[in-house]
N, C-alpha and C positions, 0 to 999 in steps of 0.2 A: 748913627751907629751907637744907639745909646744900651744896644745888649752888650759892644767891644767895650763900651767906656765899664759897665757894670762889673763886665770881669776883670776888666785892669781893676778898679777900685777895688775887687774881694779880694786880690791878689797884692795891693799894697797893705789893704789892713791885716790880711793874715800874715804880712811880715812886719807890720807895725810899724808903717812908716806912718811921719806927720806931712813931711813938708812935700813930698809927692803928689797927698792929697791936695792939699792948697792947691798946685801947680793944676791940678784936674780942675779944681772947682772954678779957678780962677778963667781958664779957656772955656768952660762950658758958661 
């Protein structure tokens, strides 16, 4: 599901999270 994961990700950076991402990067 890596087009769900793409939209979670523009949708943390367009509210500027950090530590979200990590938490993404760290499962995939």
């Amino acid at each position: 599901n890596i087009d769900d994961l793409q939209k979670v990700i523009q949708l943390l950076r367009s509210e500027d999270f950090g530590q979200p991402l990590q938490y993404i990067n760290m499962r995939t």
